[in-house]
N, C-alpha and C positions, 0 to 999 in steps of 0.2 A: 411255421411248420404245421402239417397237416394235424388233425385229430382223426383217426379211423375209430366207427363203433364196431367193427370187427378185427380180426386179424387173419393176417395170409394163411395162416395157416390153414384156419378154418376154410377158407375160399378154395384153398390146394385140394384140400380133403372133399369138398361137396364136388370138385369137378373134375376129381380125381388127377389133378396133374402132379405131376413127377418133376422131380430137377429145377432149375433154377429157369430156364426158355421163359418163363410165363408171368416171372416177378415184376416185371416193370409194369406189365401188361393190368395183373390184378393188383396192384398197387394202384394205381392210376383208377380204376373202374372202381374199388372201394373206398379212396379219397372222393371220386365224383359221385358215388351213393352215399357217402354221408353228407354231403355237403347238401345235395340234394334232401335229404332228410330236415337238416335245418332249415333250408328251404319252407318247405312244405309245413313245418311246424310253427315256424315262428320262433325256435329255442335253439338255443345248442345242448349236448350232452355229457361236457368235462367241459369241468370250473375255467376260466380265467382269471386274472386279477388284471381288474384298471379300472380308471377314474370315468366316469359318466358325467357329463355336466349337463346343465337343467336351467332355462330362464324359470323368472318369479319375479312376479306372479305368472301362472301359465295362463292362457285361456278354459274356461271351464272345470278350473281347478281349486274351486274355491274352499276356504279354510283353510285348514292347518296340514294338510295330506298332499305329499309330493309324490302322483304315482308315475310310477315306471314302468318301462315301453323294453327292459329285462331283465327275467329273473334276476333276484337277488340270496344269495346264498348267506353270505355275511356282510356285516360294516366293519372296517376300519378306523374312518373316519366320514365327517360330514360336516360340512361346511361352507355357509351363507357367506355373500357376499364375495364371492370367489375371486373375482375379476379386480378386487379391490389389493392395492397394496398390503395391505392386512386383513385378511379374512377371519369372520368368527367362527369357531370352530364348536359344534352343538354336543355337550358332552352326552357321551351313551345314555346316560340318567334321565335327560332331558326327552327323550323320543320311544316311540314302539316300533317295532318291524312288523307289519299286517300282511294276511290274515295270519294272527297269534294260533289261532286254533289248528292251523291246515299247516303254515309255513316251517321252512322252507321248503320251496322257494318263497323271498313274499315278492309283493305287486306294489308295495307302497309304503313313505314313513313318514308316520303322523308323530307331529310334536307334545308330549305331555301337557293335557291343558292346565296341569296341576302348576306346570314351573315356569320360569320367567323368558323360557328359551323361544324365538320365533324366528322361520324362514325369510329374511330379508333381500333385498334386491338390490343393494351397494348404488353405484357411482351409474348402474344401467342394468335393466331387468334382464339382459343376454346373458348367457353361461352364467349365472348369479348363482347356483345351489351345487358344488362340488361334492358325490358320491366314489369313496374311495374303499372297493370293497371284490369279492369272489362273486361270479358272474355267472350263471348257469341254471338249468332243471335240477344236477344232483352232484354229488361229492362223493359218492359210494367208491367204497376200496376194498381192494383185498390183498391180501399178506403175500408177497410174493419173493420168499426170502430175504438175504443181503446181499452187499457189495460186499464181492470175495478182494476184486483188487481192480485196478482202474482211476478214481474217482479224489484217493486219497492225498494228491499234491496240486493238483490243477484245476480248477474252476473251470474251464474250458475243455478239458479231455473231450474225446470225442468216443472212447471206445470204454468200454468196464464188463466187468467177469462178475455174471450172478454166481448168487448160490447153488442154484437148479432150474436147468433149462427147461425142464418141467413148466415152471411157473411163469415164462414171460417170454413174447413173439414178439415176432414183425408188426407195429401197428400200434400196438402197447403205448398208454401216455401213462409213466411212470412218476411215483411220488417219494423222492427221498427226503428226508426232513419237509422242509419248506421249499424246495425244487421240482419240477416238473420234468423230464426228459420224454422223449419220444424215441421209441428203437424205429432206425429205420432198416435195420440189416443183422446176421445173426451169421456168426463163423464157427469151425473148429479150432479149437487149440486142444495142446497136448496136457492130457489130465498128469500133470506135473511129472511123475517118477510112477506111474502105474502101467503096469503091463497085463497081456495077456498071461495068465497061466495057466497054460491048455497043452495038452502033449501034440495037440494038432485040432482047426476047426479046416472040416473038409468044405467042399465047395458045392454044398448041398442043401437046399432049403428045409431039409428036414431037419440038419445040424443047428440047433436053436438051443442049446445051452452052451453059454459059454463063462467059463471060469479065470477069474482076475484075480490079481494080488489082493491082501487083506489091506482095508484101508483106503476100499478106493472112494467111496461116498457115491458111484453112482446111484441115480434115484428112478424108478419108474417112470414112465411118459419123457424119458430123456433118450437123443438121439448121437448114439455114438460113432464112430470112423474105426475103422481098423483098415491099415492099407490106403485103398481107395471106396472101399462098402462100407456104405452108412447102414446103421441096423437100430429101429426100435426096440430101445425095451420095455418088452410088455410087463416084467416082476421082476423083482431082486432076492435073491434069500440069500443070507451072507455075502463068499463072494461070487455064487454061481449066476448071472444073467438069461432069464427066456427073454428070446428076441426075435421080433421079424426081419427075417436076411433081405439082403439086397433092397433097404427102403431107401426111398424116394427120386426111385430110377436109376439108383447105382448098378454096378455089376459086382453079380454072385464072383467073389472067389474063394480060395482057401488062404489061412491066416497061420502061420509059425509059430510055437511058441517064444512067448519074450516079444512077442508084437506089440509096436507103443500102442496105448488107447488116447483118440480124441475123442471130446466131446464138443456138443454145439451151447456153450455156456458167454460165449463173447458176442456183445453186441456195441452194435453204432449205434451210435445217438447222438440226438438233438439237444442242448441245454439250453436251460432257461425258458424254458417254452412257457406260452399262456400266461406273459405279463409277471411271471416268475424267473428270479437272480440265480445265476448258475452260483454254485460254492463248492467249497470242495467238500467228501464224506470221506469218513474214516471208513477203513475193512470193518465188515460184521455190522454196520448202520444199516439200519430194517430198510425193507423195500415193498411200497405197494403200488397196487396199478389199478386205476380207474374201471371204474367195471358202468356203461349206460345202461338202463333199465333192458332186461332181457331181451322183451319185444322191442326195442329199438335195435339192438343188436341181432335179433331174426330177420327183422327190415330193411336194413343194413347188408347181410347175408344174401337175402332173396335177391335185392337190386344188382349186384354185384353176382351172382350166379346168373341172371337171368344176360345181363349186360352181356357176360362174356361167351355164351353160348351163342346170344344173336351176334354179337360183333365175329365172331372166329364163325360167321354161316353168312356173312355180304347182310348181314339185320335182313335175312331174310324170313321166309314162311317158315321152314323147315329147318333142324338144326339137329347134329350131330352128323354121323354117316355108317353106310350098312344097313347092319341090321339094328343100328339103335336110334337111325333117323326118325323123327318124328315132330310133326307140325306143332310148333310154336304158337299156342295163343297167349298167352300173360292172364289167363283169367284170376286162376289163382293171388299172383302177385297184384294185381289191380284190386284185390279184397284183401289182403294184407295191409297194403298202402291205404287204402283207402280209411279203413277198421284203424289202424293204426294212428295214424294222421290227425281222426277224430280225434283219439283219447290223448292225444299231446297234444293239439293245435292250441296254441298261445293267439290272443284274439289280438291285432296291431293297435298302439297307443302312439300318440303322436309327441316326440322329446324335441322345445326345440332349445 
């Protein structure tokens, strides 16, 4: 499954699209800008876990130092002789992770020349050094509520109910314990037994308070349904909501009191992603989601904005229409990419 360094949502927003028409479309153009991003860097930018294996002796790799052709974030395990029926396996005690000073990520690991532990090359120098560890530039997370329900009987489930839609999109590689998921899609459902409690919201974009049962937990930056209008909320103060009417290409109408409320708190997803074992989570198990280094995530942004203006223009000269046409050069993005690029580019090491 994909890794995005952005999310759709972000992409809806810079190009202002509305409704669902255009999902596949930026989906697709933000999967092929990150990929392209690793591309160009030489990295990726959220962890994997898997095994690397490594001849030894290598050429030009003399002593005691086994370097690495990809980030390494953590070890696991390590161990000589891979290919062999019974492999040594080099205890943590025995080696460093390098550079000590900079890492993570590191570039290389060197055996303690203090201990009795050494890189061996078994029954043939081929795949002889087995590296069993988190794979990446960075690990960075952030809190992105719990698992309200979903997740708790099935290893497999394919759908779960955060805590707050607020905190996690389309794109998201998510981290619950020791599992990885990826959202690739995001729905309403009915915020359980909560209704409007409004004597009436007229069908008027100026009608931006709206008043709900006590109890109902929505949370700012969350997008809810009444009817068929989806409505940002912009604040919550008890149970009164300000919200922008008629988002994201719905239609304005008026709403009855006793109207059920949905919210967009349900997502699809991918388990087990990134060399990580789906399990199951209990309700209330914390939830965070991979955050790549900002400007990769601006990099990310700009490729996939710029993509989809030239592709919906025939990649022509000129993009948009009307009065908001205007000649397409990429100067800007070609100095983003380029500035960027630099400051991540991973130099190639040859693994064989």
């Amino acid at each position: 499954m994909a890794n995005f360094y952005v999310s759709r949502e972000a992409v809806k927003k810079a190009v202002s699209a509305a409704g669902s028409d255009r999902h596949t479309q930026i989906d697709r153009l933000i999967e092929a800008a990150s990929r392209a991003i690793d591309g160009r860097t030489h990295r990726h930018f959220i962890p994997k876990t898997a095994t690397r294996l490594y001849r030894w002796p290598r050429p030009n790799n003399p002593g005691d130092a086994l370097w690495l052709e990809a980030d390494l974030l953590t070890l696991t395990t390590l161990q000589s002789e891979a290919q062999d029926s019974s492999p040594t396996t080099i205890a943590a005690a025995d080696y460093f992770l390098e550079p000590n000073n900079e890492g993570p990520p590191y570039n290389r690991i060197e055996i303690d020349s203090s201990s009795n532990a050494a890189f061996q090359s078994g029954d043939t120098p081929q795949r002889s050094i087995s590296v069993l560890g988190s794979w990446g530039y960075s690990n960075t997370t952030q809190g992105a509520g719990t698992v309200s329900s979903g997740l708790a009987s099935d290893a497999t489930a394919t759908s779960m109910v955060g805590s707050g839609g607020d905190l996690i999109d389309v794109g998201d590689t998510l981290l619950v314990e020791t599992e990885q998921l990826f959202v690739s899609d995001r729905a309403f459902a009915a915020l359980g037994t909560v209704l409007v409690n409004d004597a009436g919201i007229l069908s008027d974009m100026a009608d931006v308070s709206i008043t709900l049962d006590a109890g109902h937990g929505v949370r700012a930056g969350e997008i809810i349904r009444l009817d068929s209008e989806q409505m940002y909320v912009e604040s919550v103060a008890t149970n009164v909501l300000t919200v922008q009417r008629a988002y994201n290409g719905s239609v304005l109408a008026s709403h009855a009191d006793d109207t059920a409320v949905h919210i967009s708190r349900t997502f699809t997803v991918a388990r087990g992603q990134n060399g990580t074992t789906g399990a199951v989570h209990a309700n209330a198990t914390a939830v965070s989601k991979y955050l790549p280094p900002a400007d990769i995530r601006e990099w990310c942004l700009a490729e996939a904005v710029a993509a989809f203006y030239q592709e919906n223009s025939g990649w022509g000269r000129e993009i948009g229409q009307g009065d908001t046409q205007r000649e397409f050069t990429g100067r800007d993005l070609s100095r983003l990419r380029k500035e960027t690029a630099l400051n991540y580019r991973r130099d190639r090491s040859t693994a064989i």
